[in-house]
C-alpha positions as CSV (number, residue, x, y, z in Angstrom):
1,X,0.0,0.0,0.0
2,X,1.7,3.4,-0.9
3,X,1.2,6.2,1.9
4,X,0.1,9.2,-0.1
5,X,2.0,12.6,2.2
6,X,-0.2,15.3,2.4
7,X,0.0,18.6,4.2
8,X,-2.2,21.3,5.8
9,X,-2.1,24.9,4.3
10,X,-4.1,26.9,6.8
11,X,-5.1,25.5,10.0
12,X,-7.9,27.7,11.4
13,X,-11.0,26.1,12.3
14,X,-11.4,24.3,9.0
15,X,-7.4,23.7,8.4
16,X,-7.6,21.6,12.4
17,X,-10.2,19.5,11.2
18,X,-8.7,18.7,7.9
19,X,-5.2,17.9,9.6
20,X,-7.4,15.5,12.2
21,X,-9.7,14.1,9.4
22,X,-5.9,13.2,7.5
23,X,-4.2,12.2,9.9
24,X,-7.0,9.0,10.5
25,X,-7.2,8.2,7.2
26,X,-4.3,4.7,6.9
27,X,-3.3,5.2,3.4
28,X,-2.4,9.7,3.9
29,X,0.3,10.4,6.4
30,X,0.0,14.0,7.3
31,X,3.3,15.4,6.5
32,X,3.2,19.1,8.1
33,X,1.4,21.8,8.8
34,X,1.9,25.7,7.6
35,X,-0.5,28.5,9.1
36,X,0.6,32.3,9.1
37,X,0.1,32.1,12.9
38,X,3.1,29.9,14.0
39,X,1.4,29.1,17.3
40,X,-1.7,27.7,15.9
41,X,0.3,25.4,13.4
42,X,2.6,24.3,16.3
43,X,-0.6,23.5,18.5
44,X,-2.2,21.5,15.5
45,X,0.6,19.8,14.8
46,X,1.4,18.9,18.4
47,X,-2.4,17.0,18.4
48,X,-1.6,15.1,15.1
49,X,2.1,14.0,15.7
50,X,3.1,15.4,12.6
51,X,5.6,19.3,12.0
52,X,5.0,22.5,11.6
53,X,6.8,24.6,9.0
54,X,7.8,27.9,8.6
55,X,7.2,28.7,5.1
56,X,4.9,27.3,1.8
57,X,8.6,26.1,0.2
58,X,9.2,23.9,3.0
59,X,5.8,22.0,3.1
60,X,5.9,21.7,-0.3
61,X,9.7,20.2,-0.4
62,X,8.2,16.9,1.8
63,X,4.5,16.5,0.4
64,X,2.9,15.1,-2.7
65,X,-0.3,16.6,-2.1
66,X,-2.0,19.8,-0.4
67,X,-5.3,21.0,0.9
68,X,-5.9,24.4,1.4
69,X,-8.0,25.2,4.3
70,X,-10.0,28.3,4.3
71,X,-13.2,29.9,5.8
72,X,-14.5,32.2,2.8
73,X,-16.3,29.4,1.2
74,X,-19.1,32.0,0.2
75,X,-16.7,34.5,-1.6
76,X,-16.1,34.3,-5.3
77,X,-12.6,35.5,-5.0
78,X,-9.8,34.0,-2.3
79,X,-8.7,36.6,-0.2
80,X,-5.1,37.6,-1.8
81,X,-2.7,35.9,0.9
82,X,-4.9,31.9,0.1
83,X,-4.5,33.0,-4.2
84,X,-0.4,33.6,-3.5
85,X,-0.6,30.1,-1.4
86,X,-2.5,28.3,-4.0
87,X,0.2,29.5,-7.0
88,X,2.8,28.5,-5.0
89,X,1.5,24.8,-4.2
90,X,1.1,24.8,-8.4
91,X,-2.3,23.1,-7.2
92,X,-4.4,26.3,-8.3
93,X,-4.8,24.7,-11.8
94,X,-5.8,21.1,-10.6
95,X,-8.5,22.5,-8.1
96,X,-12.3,21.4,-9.1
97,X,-14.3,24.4,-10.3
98,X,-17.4,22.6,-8.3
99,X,-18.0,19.6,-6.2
100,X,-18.7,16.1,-7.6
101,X,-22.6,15.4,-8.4
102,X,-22.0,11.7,-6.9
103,X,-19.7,10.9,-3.8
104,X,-18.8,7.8,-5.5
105,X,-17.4,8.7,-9.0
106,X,-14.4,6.8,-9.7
107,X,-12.7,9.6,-11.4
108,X,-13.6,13.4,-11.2
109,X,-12.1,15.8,-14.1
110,X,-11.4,19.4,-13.9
C-alpha cells in the first residue's frame, strides 16, 4: 500500500479538522502543517504527531499533495494571501471548479 504525504495549508477552524480528518485516514500520512500564525500550526501539529513549518517552500519540499483550508467558502474571490498560497502549491490549476454530483465517482475531471 503506498502512503500518499499530504499537508495542511491553513489550520484555522477548517485547516484543524482537515489535519485530524488526514491524519485518521491509513493510506495519507500528514506530513506538516503551515498556518501564518506559528502558534496555531505548532498546537495542531502537536495534536496530530506530525511538523509545523515555517514557510509554503518547506511544506511543499516533503508532500505530494496539499489542501488548502480556508473559511470564505461563500466569496467568489480567495482573499489575496490563500491566491499567493495556491500559485505557489502549483495546485491552483488542478483545483475542481465545483464539487462532484455523486460521492462515489471513480474519477472526477477538472
Amino acid at each position: 500500500m503506498n502512503i500518499i504525504r499530504i499537508g495542511v495549508i491553513g489550520v484555522g477552524h477548517l485547516g484543524a479538522l482537515h489535519a485530524k480528518m488526514l491524519a485518521d485516514i491509513p493510506q495519507v500520512r500528514l506530513a506538516g502543517v503551515y498556518d501564518l500564525n506559528p502558534k496555531r500550526a505548532e498546537s495542531v501539529a502537536a495534536d496530530h504527531h506530525t511538523f509545523a513549518v515555517a514557510s509554503l517552500p518547506e511544506l511543499l519540499q516533503g508532500v505530494d499533495a496539499v489542501t488548502i483550508a480556508r473559511a470564505r467558502a461563500r466569496t467568489l474571490r480567495p482573499p489575496a494571501r490563500h491566491s499567493k498560497q495556491a500559485s505557489m502549491s502549483s495546485w491552483r490549476s488542478r483545483l475542481p471548479r465545483q464539487p462532484p454530483k455523486r460521492s462515489n465517482s471513480a474519477v472526477w475531471q477538472t
